[in-house]
C-alpha positions in Angstrom: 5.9 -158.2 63.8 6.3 -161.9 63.7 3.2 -162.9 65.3 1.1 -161.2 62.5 -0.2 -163.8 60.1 -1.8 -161.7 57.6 -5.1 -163.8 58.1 -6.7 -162.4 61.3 -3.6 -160.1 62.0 -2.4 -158.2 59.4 0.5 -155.1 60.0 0.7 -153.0 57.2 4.1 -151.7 57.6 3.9 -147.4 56.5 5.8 -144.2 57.3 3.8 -142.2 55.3 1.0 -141.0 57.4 -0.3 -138.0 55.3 -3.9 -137.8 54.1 -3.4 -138.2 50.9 -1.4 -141.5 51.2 -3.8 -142.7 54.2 -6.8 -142.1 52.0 -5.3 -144.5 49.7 -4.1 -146.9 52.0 -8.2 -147.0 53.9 -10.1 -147.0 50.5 -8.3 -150.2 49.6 -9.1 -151.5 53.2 -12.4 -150.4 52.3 -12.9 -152.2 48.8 -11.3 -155.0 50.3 -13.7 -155.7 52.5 -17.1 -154.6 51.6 -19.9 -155.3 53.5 -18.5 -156.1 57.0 -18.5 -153.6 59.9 -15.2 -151.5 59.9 -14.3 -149.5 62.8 -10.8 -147.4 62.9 -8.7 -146.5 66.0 -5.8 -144.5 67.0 -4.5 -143.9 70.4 -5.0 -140.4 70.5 -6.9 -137.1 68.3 -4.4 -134.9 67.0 -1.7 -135.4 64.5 -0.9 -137.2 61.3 -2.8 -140.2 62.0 -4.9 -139.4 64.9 -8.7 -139.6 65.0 -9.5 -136.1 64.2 -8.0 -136.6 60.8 -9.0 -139.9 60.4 -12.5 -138.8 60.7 -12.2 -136.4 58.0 -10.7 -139.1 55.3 -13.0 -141.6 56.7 -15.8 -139.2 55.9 -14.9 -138.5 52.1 -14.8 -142.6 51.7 -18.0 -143.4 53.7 -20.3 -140.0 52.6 -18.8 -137.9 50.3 -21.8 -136.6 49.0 -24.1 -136.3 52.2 -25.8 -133.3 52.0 -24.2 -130.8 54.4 -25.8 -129.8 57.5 -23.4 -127.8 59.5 -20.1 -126.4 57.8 -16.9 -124.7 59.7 -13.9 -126.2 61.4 -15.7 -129.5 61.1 -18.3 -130.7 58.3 -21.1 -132.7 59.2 -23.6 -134.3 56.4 -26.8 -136.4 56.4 -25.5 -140.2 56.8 -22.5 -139.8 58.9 -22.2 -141.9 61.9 -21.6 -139.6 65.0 -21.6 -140.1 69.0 -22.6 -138.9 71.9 -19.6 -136.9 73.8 -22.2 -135.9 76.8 -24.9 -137.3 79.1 -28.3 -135.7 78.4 -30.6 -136.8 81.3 -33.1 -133.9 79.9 -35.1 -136.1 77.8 -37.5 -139.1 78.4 -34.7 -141.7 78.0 -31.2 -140.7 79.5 -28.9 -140.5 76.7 -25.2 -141.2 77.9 -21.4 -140.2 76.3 -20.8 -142.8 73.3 -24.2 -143.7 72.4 -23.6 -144.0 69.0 -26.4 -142.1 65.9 -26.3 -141.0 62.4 -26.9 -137.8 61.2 -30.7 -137.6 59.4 -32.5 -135.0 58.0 -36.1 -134.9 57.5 -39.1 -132.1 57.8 -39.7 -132.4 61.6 -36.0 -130.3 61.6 -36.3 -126.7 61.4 -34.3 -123.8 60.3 -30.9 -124.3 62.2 -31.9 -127.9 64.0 -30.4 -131.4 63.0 -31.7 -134.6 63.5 -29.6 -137.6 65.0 -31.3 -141.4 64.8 -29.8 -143.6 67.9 -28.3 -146.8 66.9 -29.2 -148.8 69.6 -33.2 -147.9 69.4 -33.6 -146.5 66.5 -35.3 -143.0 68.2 -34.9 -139.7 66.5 -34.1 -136.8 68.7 -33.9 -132.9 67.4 -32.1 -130.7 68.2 -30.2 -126.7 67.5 -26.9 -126.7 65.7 -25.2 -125.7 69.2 -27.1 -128.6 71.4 -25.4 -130.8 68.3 -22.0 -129.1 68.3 -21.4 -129.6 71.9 -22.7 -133.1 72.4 -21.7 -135.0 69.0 -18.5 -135.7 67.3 -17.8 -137.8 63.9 -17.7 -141.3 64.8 -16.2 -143.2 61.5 -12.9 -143.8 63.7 -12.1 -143.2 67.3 -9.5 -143.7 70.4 -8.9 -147.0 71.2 -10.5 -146.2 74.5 -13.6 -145.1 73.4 -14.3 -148.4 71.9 -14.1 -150.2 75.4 -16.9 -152.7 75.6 -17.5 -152.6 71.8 -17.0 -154.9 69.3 -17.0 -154.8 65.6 -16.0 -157.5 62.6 -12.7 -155.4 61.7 -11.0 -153.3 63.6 -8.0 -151.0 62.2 -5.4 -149.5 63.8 -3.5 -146.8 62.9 -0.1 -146.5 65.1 1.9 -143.1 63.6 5.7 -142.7 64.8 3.7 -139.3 65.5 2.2 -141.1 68.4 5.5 -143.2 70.3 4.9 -141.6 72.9 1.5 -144.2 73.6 3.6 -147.4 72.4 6.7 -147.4 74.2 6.5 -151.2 75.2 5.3 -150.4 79.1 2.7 -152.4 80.9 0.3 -149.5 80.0 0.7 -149.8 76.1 0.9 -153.5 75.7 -2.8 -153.3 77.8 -3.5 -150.4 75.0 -2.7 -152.8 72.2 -4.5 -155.8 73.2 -7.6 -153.7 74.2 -7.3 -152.6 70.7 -7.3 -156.2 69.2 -9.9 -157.2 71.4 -12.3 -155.4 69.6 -12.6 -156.9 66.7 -14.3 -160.2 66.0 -12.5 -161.5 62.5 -9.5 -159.2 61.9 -7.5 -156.9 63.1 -5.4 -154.8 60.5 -2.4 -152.4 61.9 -1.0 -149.9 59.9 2.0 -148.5 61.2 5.9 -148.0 61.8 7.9 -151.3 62.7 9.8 -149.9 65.4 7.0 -149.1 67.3 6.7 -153.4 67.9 10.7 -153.2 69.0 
């Protein structure tokens, strides 16, 4: 905890991991810094603090009023950022897990098709509602390791005592850490339980 110097490390020390307080805590990490690239991590999906939720918070920050596309266990809307979870060599260009889109909408998508808009190239590709379910997922935060190779201008981190289990001081988790902080080329904000840094 010492070695933070709320500049370009900042630990925001928090127990409270439900959505409602982590909705707080991200919108003022939002406000805070507007206009830079903000990506959010956690070690792993489930749980208080895990991506899965994360995504969902993030999502009611970033696009709350997206128009919605697909509805059920998951709720996807015009304007979110999503990413590839499978390689699709189907097409002209080979499209690879973590290629990172948006969600568009626009006529060429018919009854029951989306349209995602690839980052990297800026090509549209259309497709059913299933071809989406089973090769996108929300993208507003992610593991740690999915981010591998990427870098962004802030990078939060969101360490639940849900999740000790991935910080328990080995080898392994220190490499998890600074992979984490790696990532980011301005700041890295933590948010999480002081004893997981004992």
């Amino acid at each position: 905890i010492n070695d933070f110097d709320n500049k370009e490390m900042v630990f925001i020390s928090e127990h409270n991991f439900s959505d409602n307080n982590l909705s707080k805590i991200l919108m003022k990490i939002k406000q805070d810094h507007k206009g830079e690239r903000i990506h959010f991590m956690a070690s792993q999906n489930p749980k208080d603090g895990g991506v899965s939720k994360l995504n969902k918070i993030l999502q009611g920050l970033y696009n709350p009023d997206g128009l919605v596309l697909i509805s059920g266990y998951e709720e996807y809307r015009v304007g979110d950022k999503i990413i590839r979870t499978e390689n699709d060599y189907s097409g002209k260009k080979m499209r690879v897990n973590g290629d990172r889109a948006t969600l568009v909408w626009n006529s060429n998508c018919g009854y029951n098709e989306v349209c995602v808009q690839y980052d990297d190239d800026g090509e549209r590709e259309k497709m059913s509602f299933r071809d989406f379910w089973d090769n996108f997922t929300h993208f507003y935060a992610s593991t740690i390791h999915k981010m591998q190779g990427s870098e962004t201008d802030i990078i939060v981190l969101v360490m639940p005592f849900a999740h000790k289990f991935m910080w328990t001081g080995t080898a392994d988790s220190k490499k998890l850490l600074f992979t984490a902080i790696i990532r980011c080329k301005k700041k890295c904000i933590i948010i999480g339980v002081p004893q997981l840094f004992r």
